[in-house]
N, C-alpha and C positions, 0 to 999 in steps of 0.2 A: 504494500500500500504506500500511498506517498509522505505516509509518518515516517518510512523508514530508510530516509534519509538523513546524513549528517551524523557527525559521532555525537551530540547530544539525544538524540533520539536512541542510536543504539547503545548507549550506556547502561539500560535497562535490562541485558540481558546478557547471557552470557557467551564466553565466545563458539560453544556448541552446547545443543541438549537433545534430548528425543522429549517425542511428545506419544501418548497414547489418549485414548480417546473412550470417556466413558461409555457404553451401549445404553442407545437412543430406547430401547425398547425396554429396557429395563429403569430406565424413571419417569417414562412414559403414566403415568397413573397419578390419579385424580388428588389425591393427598400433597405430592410433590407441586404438579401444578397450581392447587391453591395455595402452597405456600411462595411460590415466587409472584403470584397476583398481591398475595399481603406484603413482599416488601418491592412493592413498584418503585414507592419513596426513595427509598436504601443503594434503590439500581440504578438511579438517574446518574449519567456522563458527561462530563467536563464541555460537549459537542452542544448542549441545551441552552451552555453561555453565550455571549457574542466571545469574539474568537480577539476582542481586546482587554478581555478577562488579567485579574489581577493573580499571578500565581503563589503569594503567599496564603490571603485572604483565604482563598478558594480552596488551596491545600488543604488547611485546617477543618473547611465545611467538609469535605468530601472526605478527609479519615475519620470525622467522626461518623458519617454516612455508612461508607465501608466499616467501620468497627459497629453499629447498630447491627448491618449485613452479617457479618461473620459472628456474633452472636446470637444473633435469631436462626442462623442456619447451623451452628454448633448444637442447639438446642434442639433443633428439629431431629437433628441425624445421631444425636445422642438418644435423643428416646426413642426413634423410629428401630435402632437396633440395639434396645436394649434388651428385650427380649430373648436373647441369645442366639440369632440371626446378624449373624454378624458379616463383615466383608470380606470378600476373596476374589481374587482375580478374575471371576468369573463375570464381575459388572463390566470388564474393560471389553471393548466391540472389538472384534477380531477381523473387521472389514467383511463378513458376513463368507469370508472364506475365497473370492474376488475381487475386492476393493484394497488396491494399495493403499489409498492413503491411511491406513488404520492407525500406522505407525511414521513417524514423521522425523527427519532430520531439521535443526535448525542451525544456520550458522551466524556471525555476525563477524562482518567485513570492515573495514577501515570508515566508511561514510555508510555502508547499506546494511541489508543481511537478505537469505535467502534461505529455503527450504526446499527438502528433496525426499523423494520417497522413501521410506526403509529406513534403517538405525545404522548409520554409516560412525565406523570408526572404534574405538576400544568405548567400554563403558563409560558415559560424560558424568561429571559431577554431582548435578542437578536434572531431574524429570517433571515431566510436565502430566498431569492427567486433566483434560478439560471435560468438561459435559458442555452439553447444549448452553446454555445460558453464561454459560464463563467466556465458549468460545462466539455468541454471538454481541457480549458487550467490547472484546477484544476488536469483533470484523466493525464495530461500530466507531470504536474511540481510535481508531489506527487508520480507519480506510474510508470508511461514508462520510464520518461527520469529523474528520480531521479538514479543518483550512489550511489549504498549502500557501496561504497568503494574510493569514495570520500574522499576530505580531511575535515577540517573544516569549509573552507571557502567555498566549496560548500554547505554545510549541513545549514550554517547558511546563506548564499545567498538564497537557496530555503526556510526556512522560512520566511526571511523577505518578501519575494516575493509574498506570502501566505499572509501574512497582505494586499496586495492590490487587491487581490481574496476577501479574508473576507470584506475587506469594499464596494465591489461591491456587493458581494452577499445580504449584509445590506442595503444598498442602492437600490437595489432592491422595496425592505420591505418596505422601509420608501417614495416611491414613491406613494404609494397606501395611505399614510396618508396625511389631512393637510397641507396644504406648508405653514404656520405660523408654524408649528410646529415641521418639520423635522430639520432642522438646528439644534435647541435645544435637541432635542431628541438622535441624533446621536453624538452630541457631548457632554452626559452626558453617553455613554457610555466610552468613549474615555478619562475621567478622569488620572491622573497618568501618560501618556503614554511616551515613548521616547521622547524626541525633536527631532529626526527626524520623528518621525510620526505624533507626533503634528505639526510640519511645513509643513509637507504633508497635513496632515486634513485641515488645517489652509489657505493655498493657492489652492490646486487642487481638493478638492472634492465638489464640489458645487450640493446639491441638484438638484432635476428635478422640476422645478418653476412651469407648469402648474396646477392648480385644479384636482383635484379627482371628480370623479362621483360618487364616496362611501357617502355615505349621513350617516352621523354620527348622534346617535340620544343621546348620553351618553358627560359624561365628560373627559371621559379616551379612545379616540379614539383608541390607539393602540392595548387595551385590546379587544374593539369590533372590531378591524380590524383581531387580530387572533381568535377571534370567528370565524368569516364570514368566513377565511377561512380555519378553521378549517369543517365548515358545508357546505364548497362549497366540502370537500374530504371527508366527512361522510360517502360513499357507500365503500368508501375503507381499512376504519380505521378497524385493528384486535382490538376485544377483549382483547389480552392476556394477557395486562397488566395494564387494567381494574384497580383498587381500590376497590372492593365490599364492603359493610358494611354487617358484620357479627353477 
């Protein structure tokens, strides 16, 4: 999209990740949808301002927006599996057995970045897991309702705004791991960072506290958790950029 130019723009992310992709058909259902109808308010994007928006000002509204967000939906997903239905790899869409894109390479370039099908390259740091709703307010505040003729304060209000996409889509990921262990995890990515991102981390992002149904059988859970689902999207990963030995 035309956000993703200029290195202020890709400072947001990192310089590779894969993404997978929650299955559409599995939150499909009428509980889920009435909860993202109850927080319309919570979902509103930086694109809603005129695009000479002040980007302190606005910062401030919109984490507290996003922290309303991620509290109301920590809460929703806390008790929806509390019951002892808990999560496993089995919500992640596998491209329905035909569809590359299930799994996604991303990279970021000097001014741009780009993406390519499949999980190219040794395991990346950071994973992304989007559903519906994460990845339709990403194609909103990045590509529809981005002004490429904006001033600065738009340009940099829509990346900062992008930092609480990125930690959702993380957060995601770090659901399906451990809950002794997400906390730690996620916030040794988050090393160095703003102090205002650190005080966002630091009060509003509260991991998903139920149990995994992922039965970990290693030491390095996160390493086999992008195994599994790496081999949960195996019928749809290309070749093309393979590694062969020669």
């Amino acid at each position: 999209g035309p956000v993703c130019r200029g290195q202020l723009a890709l400072n947001v992310i990192n310089d590779r990740f894969w993404v997978f992709f929650l299955d559409p058909d599995k939150a499909d259902i009428p509980e889920v949808n009435e909860f993202y109808r109850s927080q319309a308010d919570n979902l509103k994007l930086p694109a809603e301002q005129e695009s000479n928006t002040l980007p302190v000002t606005n910062w401030v509204k919109y984490a507290r927006q996003q922290a309303r967000y991620l509290e109301a939906k920590s809460e929703f997903t806390n008790n929806w599996f509390k019951e002892g239905e808990n999560l496993s790899t089995d919500v992640i869409w596998d491209g329905n057995g035909t569809n590359h894109n299930a799994a996604l390479t991303i990279f970021r370039h000097f001014d741009s970045a780009s993406g390519v099908q499949g999980l190219v390259g040794e395991q990346p740091k950071t994973v992304w897991i989007l559903d519906y709703a994460l990845l339709e307010r990403i194609h909103y505040l990045l590509v529809a309702g981005f002004d490429v003729y904006g001033n600065f304060g738009h340009q940099l209000m829509t990346r900062m705004f992008m930092d609480f996409l990125r930690l959702e889509g993380e957060s995601n990921f770090i659901s399906l791991l451990p809950a002794d262990m997400r906390h730690e995890l996620q916030s040794s990515w988050y090393k160095d960072q703003s102090p205002q991102l650190s005080d966002f981390l630091q009060r509003n992002v509260k991991p998903f506290n139920q149990p995994t149904s992922v039965h970990y059988k290693s030491d390095d859970p996160k390493t086999e958790l992008v195994e599994l689902l790496s081999e949960h999207v195996s019928d749809v990963l290309l070749p093309r950029y393979e590694i062969q030995d020669t």
